[in-house]
DOSE-855410 format. One record per residue (C-alpha): residue number from 1; x, y, z. Coordinates in steps of 0.25 Angstrom, whole numbers, plus 5000, padded with zeros to 4 digits. Each point is the difference from the previous one (the first is absolute). Layout:
N
pos: NUM | px: X | py: Y | pz: Z
...
// end
This chain:
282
pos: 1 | px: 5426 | py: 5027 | pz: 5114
pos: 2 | px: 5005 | py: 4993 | pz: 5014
pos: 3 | px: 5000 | py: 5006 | pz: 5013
pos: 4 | px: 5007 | py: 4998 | pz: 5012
pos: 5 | px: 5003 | py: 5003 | pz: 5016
pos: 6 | px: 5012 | py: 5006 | pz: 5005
pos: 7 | px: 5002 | py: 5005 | pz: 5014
pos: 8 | px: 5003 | py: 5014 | pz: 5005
pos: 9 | px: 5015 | py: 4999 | pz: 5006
pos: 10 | px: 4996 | py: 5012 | pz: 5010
pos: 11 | px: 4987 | py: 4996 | pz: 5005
pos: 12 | px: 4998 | py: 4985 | pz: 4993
pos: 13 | px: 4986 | py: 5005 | pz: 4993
pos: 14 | px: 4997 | py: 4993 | pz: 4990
pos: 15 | px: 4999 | py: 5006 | pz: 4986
pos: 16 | px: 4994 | py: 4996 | pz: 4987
pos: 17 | px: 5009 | py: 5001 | pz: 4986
pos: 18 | px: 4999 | py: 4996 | pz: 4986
pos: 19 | px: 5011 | py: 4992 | pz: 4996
pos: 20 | px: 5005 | py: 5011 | pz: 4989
pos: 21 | px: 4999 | py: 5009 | pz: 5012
pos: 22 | px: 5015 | py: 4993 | pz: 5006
pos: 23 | px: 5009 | py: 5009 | pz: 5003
pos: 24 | px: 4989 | py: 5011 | pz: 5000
pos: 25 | px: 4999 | py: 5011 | pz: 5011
pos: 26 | px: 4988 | py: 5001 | pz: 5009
pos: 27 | px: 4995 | py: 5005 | pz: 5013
pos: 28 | px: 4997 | py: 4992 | pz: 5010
pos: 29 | px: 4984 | py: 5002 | pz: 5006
pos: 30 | px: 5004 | py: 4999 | pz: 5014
pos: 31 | px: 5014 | py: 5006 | pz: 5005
pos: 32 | px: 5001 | py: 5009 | pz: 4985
pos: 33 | px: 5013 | py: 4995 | pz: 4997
pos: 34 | px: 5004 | py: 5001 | pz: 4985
pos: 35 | px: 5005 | py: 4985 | pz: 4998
pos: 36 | px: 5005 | py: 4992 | pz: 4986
pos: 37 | px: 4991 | py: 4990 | pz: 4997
pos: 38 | px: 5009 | py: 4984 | pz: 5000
pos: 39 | px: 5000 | py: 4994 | pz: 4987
pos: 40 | px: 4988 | py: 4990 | pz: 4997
pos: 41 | px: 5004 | py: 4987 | pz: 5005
pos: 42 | px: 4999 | py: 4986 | pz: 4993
pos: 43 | px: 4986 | py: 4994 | pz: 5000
pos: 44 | px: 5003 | py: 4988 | pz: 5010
pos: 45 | px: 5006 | py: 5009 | pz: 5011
pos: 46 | px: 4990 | py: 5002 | pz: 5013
pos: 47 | px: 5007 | py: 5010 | pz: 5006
pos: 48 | px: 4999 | py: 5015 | pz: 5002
pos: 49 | px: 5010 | py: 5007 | pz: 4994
pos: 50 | px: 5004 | py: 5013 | pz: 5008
pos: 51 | px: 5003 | py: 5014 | pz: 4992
pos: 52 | px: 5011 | py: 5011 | pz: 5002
pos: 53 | px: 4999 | py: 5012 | pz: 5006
pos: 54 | px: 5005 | py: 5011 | pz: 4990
pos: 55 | px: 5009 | py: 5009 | pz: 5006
pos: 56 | px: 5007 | py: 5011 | pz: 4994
pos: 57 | px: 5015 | py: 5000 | pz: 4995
pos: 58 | px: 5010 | py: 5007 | pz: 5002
pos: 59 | px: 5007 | py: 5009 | pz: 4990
pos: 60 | px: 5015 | py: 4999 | pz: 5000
pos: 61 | px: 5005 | py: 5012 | pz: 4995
pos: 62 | px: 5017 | py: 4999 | pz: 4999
pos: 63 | px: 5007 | py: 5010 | pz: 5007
pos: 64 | px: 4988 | py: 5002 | pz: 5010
pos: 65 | px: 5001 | py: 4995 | pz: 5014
pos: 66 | px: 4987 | py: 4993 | pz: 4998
pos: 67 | px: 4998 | py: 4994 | pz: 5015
pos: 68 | px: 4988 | py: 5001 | pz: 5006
pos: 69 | px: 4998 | py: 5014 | pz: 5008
pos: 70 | px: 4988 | py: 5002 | pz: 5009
pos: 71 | px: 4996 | py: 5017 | pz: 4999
pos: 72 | px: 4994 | py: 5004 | pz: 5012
pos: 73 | px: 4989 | py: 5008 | pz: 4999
pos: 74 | px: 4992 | py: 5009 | pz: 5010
pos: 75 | px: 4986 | py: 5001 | pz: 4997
pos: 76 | px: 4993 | py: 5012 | pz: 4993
pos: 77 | px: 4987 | py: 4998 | pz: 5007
pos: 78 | px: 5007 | py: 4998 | pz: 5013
pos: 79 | px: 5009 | py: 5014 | pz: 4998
pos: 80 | px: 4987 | py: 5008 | pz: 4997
pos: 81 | px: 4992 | py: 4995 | pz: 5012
pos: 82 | px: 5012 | py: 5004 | pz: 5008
pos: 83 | px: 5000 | py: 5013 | pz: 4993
pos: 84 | px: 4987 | py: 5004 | pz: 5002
pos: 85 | px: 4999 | py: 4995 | pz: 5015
pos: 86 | px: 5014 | py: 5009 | pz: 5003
pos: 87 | px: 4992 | py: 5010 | pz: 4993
pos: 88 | px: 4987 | py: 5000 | pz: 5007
pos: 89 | px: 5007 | py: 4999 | pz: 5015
pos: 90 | px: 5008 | py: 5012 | pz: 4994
pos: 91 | px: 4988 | py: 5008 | pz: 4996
pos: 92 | px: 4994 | py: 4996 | pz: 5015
pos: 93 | px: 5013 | py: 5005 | pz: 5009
pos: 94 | px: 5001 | py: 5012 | pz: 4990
pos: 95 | px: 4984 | py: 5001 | pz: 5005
pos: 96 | px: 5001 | py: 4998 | pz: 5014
pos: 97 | px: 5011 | py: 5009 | pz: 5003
pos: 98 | px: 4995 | py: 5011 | pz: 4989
pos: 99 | px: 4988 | py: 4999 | pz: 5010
pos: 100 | px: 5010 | py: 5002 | pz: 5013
pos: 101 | px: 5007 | py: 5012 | pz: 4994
pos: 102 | px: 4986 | py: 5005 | pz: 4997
pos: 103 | px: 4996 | py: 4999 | pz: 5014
pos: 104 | px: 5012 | py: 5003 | pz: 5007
pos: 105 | px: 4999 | py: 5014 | pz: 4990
pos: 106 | px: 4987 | py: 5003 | pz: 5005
pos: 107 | px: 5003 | py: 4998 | pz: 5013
pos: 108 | px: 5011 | py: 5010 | pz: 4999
pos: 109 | px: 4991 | py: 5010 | pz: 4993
pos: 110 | px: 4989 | py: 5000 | pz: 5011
pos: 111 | px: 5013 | py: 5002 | pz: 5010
pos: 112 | px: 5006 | py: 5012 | pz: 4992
pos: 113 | px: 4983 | py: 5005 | pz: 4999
pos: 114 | px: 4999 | py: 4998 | pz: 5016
pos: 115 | px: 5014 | py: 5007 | pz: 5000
pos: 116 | px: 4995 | py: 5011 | pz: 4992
pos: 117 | px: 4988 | py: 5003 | pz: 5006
pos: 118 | px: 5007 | py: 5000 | pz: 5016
pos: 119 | px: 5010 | py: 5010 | pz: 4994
pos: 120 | px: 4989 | py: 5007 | pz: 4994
pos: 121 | px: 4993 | py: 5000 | pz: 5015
pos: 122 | px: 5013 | py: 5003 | pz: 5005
pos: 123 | px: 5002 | py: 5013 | pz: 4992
pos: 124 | px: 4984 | py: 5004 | pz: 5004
pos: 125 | px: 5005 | py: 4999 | pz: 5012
pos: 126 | px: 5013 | py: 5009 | pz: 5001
pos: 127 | px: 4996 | py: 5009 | pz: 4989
pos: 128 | px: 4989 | py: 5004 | pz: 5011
pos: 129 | px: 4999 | py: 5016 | pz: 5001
pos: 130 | px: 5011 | py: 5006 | pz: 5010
pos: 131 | px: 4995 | py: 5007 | pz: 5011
pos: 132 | px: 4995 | py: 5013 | pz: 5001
pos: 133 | px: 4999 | py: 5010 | pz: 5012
pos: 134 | px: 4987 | py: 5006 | pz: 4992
pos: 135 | px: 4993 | py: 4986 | pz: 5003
pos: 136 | px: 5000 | py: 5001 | pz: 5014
pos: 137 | px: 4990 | py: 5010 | pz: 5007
pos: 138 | px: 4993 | py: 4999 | pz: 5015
pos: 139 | px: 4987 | py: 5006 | pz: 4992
pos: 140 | px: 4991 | py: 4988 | pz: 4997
pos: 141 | px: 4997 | py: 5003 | pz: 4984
pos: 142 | px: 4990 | py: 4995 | pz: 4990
pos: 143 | px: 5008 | py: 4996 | pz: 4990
pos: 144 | px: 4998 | py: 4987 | pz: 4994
pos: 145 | px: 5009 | py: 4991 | pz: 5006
pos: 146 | px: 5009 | py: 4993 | pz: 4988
pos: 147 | px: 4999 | py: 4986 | pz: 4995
pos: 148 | px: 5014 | py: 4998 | pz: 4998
pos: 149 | px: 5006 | py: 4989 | pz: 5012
pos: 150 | px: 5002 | py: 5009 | pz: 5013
pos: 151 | px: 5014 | py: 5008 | pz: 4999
pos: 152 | px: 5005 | py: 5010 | pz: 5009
pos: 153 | px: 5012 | py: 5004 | pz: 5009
pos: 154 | px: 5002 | py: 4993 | pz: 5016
pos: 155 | px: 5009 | py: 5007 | pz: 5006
pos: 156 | px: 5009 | py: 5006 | pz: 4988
pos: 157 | px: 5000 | py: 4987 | pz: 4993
pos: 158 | px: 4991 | py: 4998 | pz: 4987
pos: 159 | px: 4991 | py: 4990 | pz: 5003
pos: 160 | px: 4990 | py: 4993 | pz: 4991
pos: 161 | px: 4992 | py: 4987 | pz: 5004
pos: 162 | px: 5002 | py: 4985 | pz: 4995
pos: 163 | px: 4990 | py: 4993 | pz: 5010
pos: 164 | px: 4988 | py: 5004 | pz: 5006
pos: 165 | px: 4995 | py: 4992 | pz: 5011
pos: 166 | px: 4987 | py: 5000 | pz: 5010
pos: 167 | px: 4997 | py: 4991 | pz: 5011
pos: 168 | px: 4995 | py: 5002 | pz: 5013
pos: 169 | px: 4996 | py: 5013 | pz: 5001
pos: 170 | px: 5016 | py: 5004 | pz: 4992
pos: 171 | px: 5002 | py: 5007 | pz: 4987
pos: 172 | px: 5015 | py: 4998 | pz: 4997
pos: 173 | px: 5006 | py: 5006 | pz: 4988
pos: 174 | px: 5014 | py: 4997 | pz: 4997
pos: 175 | px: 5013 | py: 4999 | pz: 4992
pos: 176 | px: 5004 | py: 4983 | pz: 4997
pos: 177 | px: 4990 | py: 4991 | pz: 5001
pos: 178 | px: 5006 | py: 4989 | pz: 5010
pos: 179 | px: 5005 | py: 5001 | pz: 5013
pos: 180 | px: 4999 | py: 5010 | pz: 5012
pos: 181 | px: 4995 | py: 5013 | pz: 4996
pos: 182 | px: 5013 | py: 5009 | pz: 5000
pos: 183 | px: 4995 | py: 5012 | pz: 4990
pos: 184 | px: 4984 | py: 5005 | pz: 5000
pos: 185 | px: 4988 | py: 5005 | pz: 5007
pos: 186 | px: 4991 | py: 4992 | pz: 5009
pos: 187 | px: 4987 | py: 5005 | pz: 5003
pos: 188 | px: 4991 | py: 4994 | pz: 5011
pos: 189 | px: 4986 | py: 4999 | pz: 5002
pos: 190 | px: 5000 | py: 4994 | pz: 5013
pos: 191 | px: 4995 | py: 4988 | pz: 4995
pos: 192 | px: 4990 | py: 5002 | pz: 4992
pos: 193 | px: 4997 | py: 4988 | pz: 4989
pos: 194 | px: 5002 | py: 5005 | pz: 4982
pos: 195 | px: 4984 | py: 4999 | pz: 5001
pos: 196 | px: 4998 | py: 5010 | pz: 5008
pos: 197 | px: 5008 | py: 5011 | pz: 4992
pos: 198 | px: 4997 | py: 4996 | pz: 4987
pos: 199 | px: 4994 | py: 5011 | pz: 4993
pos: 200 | px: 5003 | py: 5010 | pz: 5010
pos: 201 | px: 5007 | py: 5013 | pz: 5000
pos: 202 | px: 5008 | py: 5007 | pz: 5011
pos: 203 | px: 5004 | py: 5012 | pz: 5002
pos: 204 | px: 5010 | py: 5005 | pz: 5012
pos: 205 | px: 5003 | py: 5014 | pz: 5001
pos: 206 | px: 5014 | py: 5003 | pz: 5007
pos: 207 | px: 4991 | py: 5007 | pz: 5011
pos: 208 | px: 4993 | py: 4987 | pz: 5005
pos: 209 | px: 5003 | py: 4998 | pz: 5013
pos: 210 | px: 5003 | py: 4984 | pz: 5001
pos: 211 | px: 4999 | py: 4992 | pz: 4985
pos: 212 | px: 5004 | py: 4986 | pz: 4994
pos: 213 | px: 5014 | py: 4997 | pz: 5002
pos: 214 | px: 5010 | py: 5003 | pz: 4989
pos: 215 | px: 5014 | py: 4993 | pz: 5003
pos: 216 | px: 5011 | py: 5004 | pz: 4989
pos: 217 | px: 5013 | py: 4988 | pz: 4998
pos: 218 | px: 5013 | py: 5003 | pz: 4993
pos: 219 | px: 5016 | py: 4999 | pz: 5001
pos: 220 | px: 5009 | py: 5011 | pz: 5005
pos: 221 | px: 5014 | py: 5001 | pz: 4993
pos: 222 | px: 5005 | py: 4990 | pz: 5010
pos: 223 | px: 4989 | py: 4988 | pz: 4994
pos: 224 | px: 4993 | py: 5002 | pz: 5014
pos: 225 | px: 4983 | py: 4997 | pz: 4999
pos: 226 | px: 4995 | py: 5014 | pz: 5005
pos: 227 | px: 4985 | py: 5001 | pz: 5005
pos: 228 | px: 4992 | py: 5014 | pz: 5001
pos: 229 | px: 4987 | py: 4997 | pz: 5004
pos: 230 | px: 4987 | py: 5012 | pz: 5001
pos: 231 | px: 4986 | py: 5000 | pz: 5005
pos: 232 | px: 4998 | py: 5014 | pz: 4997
pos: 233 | px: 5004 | py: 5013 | pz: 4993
pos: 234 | px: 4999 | py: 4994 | pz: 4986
pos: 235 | px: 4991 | py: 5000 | pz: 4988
pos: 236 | px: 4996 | py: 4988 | pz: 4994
pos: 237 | px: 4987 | py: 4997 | pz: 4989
pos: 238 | px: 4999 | py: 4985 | pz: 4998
pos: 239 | px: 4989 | py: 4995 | pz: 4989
pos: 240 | px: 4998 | py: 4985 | pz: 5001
pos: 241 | px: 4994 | py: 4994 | pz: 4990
pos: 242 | px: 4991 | py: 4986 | pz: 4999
pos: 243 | px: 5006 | py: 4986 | pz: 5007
pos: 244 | px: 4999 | py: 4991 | pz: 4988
pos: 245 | px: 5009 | py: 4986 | pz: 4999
pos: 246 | px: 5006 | py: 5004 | pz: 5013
pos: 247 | px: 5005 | py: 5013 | pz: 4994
pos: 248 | px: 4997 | py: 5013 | pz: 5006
pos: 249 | px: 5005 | py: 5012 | pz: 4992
pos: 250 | px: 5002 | py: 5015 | pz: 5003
pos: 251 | px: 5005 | py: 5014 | pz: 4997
pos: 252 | px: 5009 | py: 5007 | pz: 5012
pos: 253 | px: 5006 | py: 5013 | pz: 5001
pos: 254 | px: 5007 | py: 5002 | pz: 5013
pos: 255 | px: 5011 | py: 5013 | pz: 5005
pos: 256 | px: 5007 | py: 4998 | pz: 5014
pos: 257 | px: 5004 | py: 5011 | pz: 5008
pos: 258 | px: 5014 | py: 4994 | pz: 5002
pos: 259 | px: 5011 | py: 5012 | pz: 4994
pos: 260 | px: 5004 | py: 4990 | pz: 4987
pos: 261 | px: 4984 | py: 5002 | pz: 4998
pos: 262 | px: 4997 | py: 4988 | pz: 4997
pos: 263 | px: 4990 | py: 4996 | pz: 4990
pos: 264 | px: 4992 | py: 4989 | pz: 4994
pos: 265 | px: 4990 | py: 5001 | pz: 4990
pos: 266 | px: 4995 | py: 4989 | pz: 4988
pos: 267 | px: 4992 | py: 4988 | pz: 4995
pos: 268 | px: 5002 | py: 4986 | pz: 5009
pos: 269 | px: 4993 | py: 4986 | pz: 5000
pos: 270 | px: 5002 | py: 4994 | pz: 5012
pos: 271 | px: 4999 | py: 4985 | pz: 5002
pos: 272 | px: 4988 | py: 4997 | pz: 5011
pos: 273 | px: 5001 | py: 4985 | pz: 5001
pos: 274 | px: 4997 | py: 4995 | pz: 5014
pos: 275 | px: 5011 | py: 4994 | pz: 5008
pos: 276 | px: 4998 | py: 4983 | pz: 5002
pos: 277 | px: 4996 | py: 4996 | pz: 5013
pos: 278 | px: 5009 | py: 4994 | pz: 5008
pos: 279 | px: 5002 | py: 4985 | pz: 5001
pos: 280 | px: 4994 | py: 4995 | pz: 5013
pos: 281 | px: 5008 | py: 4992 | pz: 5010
pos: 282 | px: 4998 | py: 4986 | pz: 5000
// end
């Protein structure tokens, strides 16, 4: 058997064929065209033939537009990667703002709780006991003094306290809790310091001749700020109780001799802090 050279016609390699092979399909080792092999040539020619690259026909069918149409097709790997990354930035978003309603919903709790728990303060505070003239007496008792916030009647008008305060020597017991004092009792010591009354008692007898002052605050019908101020003819016991975190507690039971009879009597914890030193001049 003879062989013989024939040339790739899409990349010119070179291939090797046995001349019963003409005509013959092969591969081609470099570009891996399929190419039909040239009929052996005569002995005396030195040339090298070149093969034919096999392409497929086309199948006329009559009655069929057979021209040539392009499909277009879109991807199925690229449609799924699409898919999943739509899918992930959906899960996220749905994530994050399941977080923010979360949050913005226990913001929301903790106001209603706050809410709740002022209203509940609130309704302490105005559900307090009513006043009673059987509360107020001139005789100093023995009873013990209650431990409920200190309640009572100033002149006609039930009265139970919200702040208590001591600084400098003054034990102020009031109605609000900002701004002048416009409803309350303020008790002075002539400036004696928390320190020095912590865990003290007093007791002042309506006989005593000259005592601490007692200064009552209220509104008449008109909005007006009355005062009423005694330094004798009233009983008062005050029990203070330990200064701790710049707290000083105590028990007061306290009748005036004014004709609403006026009384006081209950549980504070007056705030003992210091006032800051002024700032010096420069």
């Amino acid at each position: 058997m003879s062989e013989f050279k024939f040339a790739c016609p899409v990349c010119g390699q070179h291939m090797m064929c046995d001349a019963s092979q003409g005509g013959a399909v092969m591969d081609c080792p470099t570009c891996f065209q399929k190419i039909i092999a040239p009929q052996a040539p005569a002995a005396d020619v030195k040339f090298i033939l070149t093969g034919t690259q096999l392409t497929e026909k086309k199948t006329v069918t009559p009655g069929l537009d057979n021209s040539v149409r392009v499909e277009k097709t879109f991807p199925a790997g690229l449609v799924l990667g699409v898919l999943v990354v739509a899918l992930v930035a959906g899960a996220t978003l749905f994530y994050f703002h399941q977080q923010k309603i979360n949050a913005a919903k226990s913001l929301a709790e903790q106001a209603v709780a706050a809410a709740s728990a002022a209203a509940e303060k609130k309704e302490k505070i105005i559900s307090a006991p009513p006043a009673n003239d059987a509360n107020w007496s001139l005789a100093l008792g023995t009873n013990a003094i209650a431990e409920t916030p200190v309640a009572g009647r100033i002149h006609g008008q039930d009265f139970i306290v919200e702040r208590a305060n001591f600084q400098n020597g003054l034990l102020t017991l009031r109605a609000g809790t900002h701004g002048p004092v416009e409803f309350g009792v303020l008790v002075h010591f002539g400036g004696a310091q928390a320190e020095s009354l912590a865990g003290q008692s007093l007791n002042v007898a309506a006989d005593t001749d000259k005592a601490a002052k007692v200064s009552f605050r209220w509104k008449d019908e008109n909005g007006t700020v009355q005062k009423e101020m005694f330094d004798n003819g009233y009983a008062m016991r005050l029990e203070f109780g330990a200064l701790a975190n710049n707290r000083l507690p105590g028990k007061l039971w306290l009748c005036t001799p004014d004709k609403e009879k006026s009384y006081l009597l209950g549980s504070f914890n007056a705030d003992a802090r210091k006032p800051k030193a002024p700032r010096p001049r420069r």
